[in-house]
TORSE-605618 format. One record per residue (C-alpha): x, z, y; residue number from 1. Coordinates in steps of 0.02 Angstrom, whole numbers, plus 50000, padded with zeros to 5 digits. Example, Ala and Ser with C-alpha at 12.3 -4.5 7.8 and 13.67 -1.06 7.14 Angstrom:
<atoms>
50615:50390:49775:1 $
50684:50357:49947:2 $
</atoms>
This chain:
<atoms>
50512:50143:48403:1 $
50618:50174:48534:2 $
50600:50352:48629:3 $
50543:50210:48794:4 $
50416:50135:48678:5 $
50360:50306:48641:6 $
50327:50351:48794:7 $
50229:50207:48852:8 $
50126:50242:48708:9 $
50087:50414:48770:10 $
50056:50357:48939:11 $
49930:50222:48881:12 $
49847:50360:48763:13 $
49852:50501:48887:14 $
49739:50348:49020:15 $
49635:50287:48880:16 $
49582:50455:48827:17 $
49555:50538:49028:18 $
49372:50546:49054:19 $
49286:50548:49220:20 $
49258:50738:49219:21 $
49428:50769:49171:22 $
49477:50731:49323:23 $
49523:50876:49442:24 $
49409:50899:49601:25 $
49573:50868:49711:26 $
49620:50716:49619:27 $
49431:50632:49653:28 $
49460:50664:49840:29 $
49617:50582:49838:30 $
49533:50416:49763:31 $
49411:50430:49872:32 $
49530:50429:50033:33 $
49640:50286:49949:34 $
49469:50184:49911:35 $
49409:50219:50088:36 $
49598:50190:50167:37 $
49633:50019:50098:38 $
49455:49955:50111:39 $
49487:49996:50295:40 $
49649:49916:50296:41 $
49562:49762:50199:42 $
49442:49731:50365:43 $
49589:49775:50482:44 $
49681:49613:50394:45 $
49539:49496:50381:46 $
49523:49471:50542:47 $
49682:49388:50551:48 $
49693:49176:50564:49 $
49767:49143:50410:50 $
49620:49234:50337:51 $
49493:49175:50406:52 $
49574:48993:50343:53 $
49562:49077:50150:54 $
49390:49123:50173:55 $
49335:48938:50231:56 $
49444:48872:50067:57 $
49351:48990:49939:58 $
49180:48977:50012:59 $
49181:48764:50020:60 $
49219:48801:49826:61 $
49087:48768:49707:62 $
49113:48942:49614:63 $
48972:49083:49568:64 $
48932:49227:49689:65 $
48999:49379:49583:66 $
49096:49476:49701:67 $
49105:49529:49893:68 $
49245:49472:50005:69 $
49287:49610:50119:70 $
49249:49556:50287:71 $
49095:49485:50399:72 $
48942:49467:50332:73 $
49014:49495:50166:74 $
49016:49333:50080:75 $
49029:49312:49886:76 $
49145:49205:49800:77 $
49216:49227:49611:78 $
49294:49367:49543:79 $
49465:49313:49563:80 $
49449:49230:49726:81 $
49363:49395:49787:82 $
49540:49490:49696:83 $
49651:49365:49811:84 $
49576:49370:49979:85 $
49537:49557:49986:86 $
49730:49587:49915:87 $
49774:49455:50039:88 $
49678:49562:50175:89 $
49737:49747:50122:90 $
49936:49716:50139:91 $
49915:49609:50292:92 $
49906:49748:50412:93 $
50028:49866:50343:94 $
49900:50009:50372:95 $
49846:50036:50172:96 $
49909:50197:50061:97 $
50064:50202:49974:98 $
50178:50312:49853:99 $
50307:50421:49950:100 $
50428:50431:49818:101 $
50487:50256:49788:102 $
50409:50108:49856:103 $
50242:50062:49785:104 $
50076:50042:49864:105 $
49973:50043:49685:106 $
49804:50081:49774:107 $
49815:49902:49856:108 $
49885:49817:49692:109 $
49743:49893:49586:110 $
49607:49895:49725:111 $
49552:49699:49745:112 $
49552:49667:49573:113 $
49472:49834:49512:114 $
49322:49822:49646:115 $
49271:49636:49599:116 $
49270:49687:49417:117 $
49168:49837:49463:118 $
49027:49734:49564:119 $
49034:49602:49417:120 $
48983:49718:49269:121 $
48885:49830:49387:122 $
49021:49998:49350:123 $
48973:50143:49437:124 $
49086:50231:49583:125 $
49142:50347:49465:126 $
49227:50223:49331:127 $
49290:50119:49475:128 $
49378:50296:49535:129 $
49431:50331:49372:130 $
49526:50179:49338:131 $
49586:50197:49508:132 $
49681:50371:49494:133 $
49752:50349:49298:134 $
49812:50153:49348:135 $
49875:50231:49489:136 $
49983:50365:49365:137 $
50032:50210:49255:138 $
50101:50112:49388:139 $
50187:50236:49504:140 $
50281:50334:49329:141 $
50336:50158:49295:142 $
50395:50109:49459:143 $
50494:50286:49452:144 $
50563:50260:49296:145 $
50636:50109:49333:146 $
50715:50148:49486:147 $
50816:50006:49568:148 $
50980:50051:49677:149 $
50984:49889:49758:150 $
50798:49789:49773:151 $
50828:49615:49788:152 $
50625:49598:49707:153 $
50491:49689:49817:154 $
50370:49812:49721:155 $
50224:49712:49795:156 $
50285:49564:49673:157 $
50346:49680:49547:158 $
50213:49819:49518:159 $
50052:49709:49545:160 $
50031:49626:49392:161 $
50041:49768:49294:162 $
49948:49896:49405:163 $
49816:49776:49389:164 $
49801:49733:49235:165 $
49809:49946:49198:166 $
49665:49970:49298:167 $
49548:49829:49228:168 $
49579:49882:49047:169 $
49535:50057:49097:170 $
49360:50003:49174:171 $
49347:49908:49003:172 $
49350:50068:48929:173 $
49528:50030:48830:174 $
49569:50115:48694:175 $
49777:50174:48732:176 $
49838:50028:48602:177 $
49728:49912:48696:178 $
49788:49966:48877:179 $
49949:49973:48825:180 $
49918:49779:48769:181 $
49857:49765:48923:182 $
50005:49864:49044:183 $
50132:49763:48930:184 $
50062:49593:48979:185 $
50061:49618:49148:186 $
50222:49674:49150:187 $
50284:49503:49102:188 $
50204:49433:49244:189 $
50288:49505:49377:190 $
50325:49412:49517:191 $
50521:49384:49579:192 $
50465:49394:49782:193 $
50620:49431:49876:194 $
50653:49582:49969:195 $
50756:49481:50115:196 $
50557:49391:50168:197 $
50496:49568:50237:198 $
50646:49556:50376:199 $
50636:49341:50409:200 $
50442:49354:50414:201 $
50401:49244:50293:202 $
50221:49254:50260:203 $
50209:49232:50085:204 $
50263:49411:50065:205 $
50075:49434:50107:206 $
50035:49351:49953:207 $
50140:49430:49812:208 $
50019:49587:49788:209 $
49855:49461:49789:210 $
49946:49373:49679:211 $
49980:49511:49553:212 $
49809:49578:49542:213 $
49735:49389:49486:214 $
49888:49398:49379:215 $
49830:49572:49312:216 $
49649:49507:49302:217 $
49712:49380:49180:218 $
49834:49478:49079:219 $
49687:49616:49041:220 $
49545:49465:48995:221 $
49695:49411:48889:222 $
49761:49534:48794:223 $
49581:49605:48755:224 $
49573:49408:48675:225 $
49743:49479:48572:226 $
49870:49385:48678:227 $
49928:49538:48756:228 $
50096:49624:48765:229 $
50199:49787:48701:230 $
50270:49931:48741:231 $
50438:49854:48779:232 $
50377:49736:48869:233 $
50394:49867:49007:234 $
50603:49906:48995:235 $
50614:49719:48946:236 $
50564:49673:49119:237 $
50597:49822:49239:238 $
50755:49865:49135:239 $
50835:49723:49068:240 $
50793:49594:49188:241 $
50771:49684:49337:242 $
50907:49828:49318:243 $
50790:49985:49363:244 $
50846:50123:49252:245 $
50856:50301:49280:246 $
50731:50440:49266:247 $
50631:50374:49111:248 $
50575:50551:49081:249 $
50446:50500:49247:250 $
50335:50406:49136:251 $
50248:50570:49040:252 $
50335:50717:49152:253 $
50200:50833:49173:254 $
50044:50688:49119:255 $
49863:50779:49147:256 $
49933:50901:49278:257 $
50070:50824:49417:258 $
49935:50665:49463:259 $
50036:50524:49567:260 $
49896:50502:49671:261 $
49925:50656:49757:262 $
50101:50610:49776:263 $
50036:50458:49907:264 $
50031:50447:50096:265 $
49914:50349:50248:266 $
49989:50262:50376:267 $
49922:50279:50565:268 $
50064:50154:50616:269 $
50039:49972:50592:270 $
50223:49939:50507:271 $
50334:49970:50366:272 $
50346:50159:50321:273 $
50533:50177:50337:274 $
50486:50150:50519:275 $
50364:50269:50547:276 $
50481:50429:50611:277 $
50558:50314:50709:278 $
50411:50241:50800:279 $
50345:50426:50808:280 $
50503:50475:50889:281 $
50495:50356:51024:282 $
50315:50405:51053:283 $
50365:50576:51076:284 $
50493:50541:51204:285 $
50365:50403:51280:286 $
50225:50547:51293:287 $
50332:50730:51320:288 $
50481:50656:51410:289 $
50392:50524:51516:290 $
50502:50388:51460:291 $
50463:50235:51564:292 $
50517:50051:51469:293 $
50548:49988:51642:294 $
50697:50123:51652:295 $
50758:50115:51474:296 $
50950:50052:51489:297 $
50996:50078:51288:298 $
50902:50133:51135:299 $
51011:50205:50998:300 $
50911:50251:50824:301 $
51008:50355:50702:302 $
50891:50342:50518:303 $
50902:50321:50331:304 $
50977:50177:50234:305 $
50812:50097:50224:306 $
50758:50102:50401:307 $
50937:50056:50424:308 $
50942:49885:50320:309 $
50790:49811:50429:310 $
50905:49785:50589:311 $
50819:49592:50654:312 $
50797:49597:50825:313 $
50727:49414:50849:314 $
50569:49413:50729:315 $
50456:49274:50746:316 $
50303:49320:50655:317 $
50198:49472:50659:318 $
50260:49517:50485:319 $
50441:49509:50538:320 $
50392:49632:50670:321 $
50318:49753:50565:322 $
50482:49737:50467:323 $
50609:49751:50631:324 $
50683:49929:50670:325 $
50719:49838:50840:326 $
50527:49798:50863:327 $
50467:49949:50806:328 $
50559:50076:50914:329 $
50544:49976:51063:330 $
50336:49938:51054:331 $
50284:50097:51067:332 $
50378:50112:51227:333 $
50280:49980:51289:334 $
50107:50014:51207:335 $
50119:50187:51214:336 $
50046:50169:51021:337 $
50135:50140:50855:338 $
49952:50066:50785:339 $
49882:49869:50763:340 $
49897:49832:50971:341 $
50092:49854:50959:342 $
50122:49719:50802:343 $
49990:49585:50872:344 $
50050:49407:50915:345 $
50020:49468:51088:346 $
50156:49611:51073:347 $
50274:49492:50983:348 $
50288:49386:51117:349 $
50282:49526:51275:350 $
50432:49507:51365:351 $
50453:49707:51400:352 $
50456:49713:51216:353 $
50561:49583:51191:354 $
50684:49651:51315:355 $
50682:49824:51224:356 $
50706:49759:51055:357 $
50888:49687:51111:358 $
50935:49867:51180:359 $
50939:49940:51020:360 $
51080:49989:50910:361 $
51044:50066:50739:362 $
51162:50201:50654:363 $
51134:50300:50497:364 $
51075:50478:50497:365 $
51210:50603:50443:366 $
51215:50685:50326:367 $
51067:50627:50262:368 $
50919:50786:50229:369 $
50862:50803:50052:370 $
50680:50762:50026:371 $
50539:50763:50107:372 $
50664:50755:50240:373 $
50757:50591:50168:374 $
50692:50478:50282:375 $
50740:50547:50450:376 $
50762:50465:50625:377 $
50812:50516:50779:378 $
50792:50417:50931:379 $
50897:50415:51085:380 $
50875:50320:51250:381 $
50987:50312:51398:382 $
50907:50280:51558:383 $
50955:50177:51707:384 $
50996:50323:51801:385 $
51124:50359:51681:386 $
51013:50525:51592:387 $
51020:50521:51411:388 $
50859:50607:51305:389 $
50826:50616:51113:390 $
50692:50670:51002:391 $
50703:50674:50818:392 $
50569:50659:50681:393 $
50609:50689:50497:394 $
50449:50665:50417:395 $
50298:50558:50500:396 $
50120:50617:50486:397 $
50014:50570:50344:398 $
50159:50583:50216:399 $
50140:50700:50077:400 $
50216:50846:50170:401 $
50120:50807:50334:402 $
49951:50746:50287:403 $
49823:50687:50403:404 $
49672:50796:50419:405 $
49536:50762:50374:406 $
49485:50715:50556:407 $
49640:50607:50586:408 $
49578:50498:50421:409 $
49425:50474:50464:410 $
49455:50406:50630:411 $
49558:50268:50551:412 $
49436:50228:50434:413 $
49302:50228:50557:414 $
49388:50134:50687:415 $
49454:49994:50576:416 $
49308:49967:50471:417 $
49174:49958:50596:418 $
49139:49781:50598:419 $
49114:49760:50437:420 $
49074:49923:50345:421 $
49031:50039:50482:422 $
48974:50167:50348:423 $
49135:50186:50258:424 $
49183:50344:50332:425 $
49033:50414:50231:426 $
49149:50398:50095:427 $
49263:50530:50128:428 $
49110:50652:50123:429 $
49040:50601:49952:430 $
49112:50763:49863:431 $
49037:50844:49793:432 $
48894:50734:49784:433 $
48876:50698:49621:434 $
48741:50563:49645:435 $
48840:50448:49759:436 $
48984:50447:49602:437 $
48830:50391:49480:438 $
48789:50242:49598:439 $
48827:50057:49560:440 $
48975:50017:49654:441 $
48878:49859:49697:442 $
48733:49926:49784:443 $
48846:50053:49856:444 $
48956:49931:49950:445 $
48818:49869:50034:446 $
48758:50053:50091:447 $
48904:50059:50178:448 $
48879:49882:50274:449 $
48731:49983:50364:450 $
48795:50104:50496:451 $
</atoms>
């Protein structure tokens, strides 16, 4: 066995073996706020048209009611379909959790699939949070390990799969072999989504996490059948075929006590992270220098490589614009908000944003900060007038080092989840009530629908 193998094997053991109290206070508040986030994110994206569309295909379907579709009235379709529209729903927006260190948003690859499993086998809040935070550890250790110095495959299409397939063996109640099976088979299926849709738009970038948690869905029903997967299955796909490689010591550094959960951060803009100190940049100068768009001349952003290779100026969909430097600098200016109003169809088309978006010039940041300062911007706008004035950000709020409070949170969650689950801010209040962890996740959900 190779010293990789090994280690995979650990990591599977150490998850199989976790129980529910073994779980640190701090670590159950941190599922909590993911559950509560990307739930909130799930509403913010089915309101969207192309949803709306899905939901009319699965529910003229002749399929059994198992599992809730997040979104009005809360409908029930099948497990899977439930999986695929609510994974559909929680990327759409760009407002769910994600993992600061390299890119992966595990809460909304493990999320959809995890929650319709829950409500069809009646698992309790607490099992649905376990599997939550150790599929969370699986997935982000892997996606560090396998570190990739140029993406051409988005994590969205390579992480879901096996995310997924992590956290449904774990509400199974796995045994390490068996989620180890499991992880290894949904490895395999990985998607190959390329990383050049995010900047052209192209809306099947929506789909590629969906995608991965059905996929994950199927490799956990599977290998619990015995058609599952190993232990190399893992460097097979992220090392061999992919080229990650790197810090393989990630996948049991500091198991039990360094939780990747905590490592995660919330969003309050409406757009790819390596935007955000960029968009909160150009608020700042929008709100303490009185920046007017009407007198904005030129727009230079200095930022990280990242930020830096997302330069379109022209995008023609609402994903491109969450995915355009150019858009998301010169929104805000507009909007006075980096949040849902600035990325609508509305804001796409808005010819003061429009006009903006062809005034900017990006440059990198030098020399670059070491982290949590890595992904720095500073944004600098000459005026008509001929003034020039410049505010810098080098870490946005809600990462890691900035978090929200608990305040901040719970106004997102409140104000994007109202129409649907008006009571999901509750959430965020449930420790330490040990009663709401015992409930069905089932009968839970629909607590929440009430206000």
């Amino acid at each position: 066995m190779t010293s990789i193998d090994a280690a995979m094997h650990d990591l599977c053991d150490w998850a199989a073996a976790c129980r529910w109290v073994d779980v640190p206070g701090p670590i159950r508040r941190r599922g909590l706020m993911v559950l509560a986030d990307d739930l909130a994110a799930m509403i913010a994206g089915a309101d969207e048209p192309e949803l709306h569309r899905y939901r009319e295909t699965l529910l003229r379907r002749d399929e059994t009611a198992e599992a809730t579709l997040i979104a009005p009235g809360l409908p029930r379709v099948g497990r899977m379909g439930a999986a695929a529209h609510n994974g559909l729903a929680g990327n759409w927006a760009e407002l769910d959790e994600g993992f600061r260190p390299v890119t992966c948003h595990a809460g909304v690859y493990i999320l959809p699939a995890l929650l319709a499993e829950a409500e069809v086998r009646g698992e309790s809040l607490s099992a649905v949070l376990r599997a939550l935070v150790l599929a969370y550890d699986i997935a982000a250790r892997v996606a560090l390990a396998y570190r990739f110095p140029s993406p051409r495959v988005h994590a969205h299409a390579g992480f879901g799969s096996l995310a997924a397939a992590a956290a449904i063996a774990l509400l199974h109640g796995a045994d390490g072999a068996s989620v180890l099976s499991a992880v290894g088979a949904g490895a395999t299926l990985a998607h190959v989504g390329p990383r050049g849709h995010l900047v052209e738009g192209i809306l099947i970038r929506n789909g590629w996490a969906p995608a991965g948690g059905v996929a994950g869905m199927l490799a956990a029903d599977w290998a619990e059948a015995g058609v599952g997967g190993a232990a190399g299955s893992v460097a097979g796909v992220y090392g061999e075929i992919l080229g990650g490689a790197g810090a393989l010591g990630e996948l049991t550094a500091g198991l039990g006590q360094e939780w990747m959960i905590a490592r995660g951060y919330h969003k309050l803009y409406a757009c790819c992270q390596h935007g955000h100190p960029s968009v909160e940049a150009a608020l700042m100068l929008r709100a303490g220098e009185g920046v007017a768009a009407e007198d904005i001349a030129e727009i230079l952003v200095a930022s990280h490589p990242l930020a830096c290779s997302l330069p379109n100026a022209n995008p023609t969909t609402t994903l491109g614009a969450k995915f355009s430097m150019p858009h998301m600098v010169a929104a805000p200016f507009v909007y006075g908000t980096g949040g849902a109003e600035a990325f609508t169809a509305a804001a796409l088309a808005n010819p003061a944003v429009a006009r903006l978006r062809r005034l900017v010039r990006i440059e990198p940041y030098a020399p670059l900060p070491p982290p949590p300062h890595d992904r720095p911007a500073r944004v600098t706008v000459t005026l008509r007038d001929g003034r020039c004035l410049s505010r810098e950000c080098l870490s946005a709020r809600g990462n890691p080092d900035r978090p929200l409070d608990d305040a901040a949170l719970a106004d997102k969650v409140a104000g994007l989840s109202a129409p649907v689950l008006p009571g999901l801010v509750r959430l965020l209040g449930a420790m330490p009530d040990t009663a709401a962890f015992a409930r069905p996740w089932a009968e839970l959900l629909r607590d929440l629908a009430r206000t």
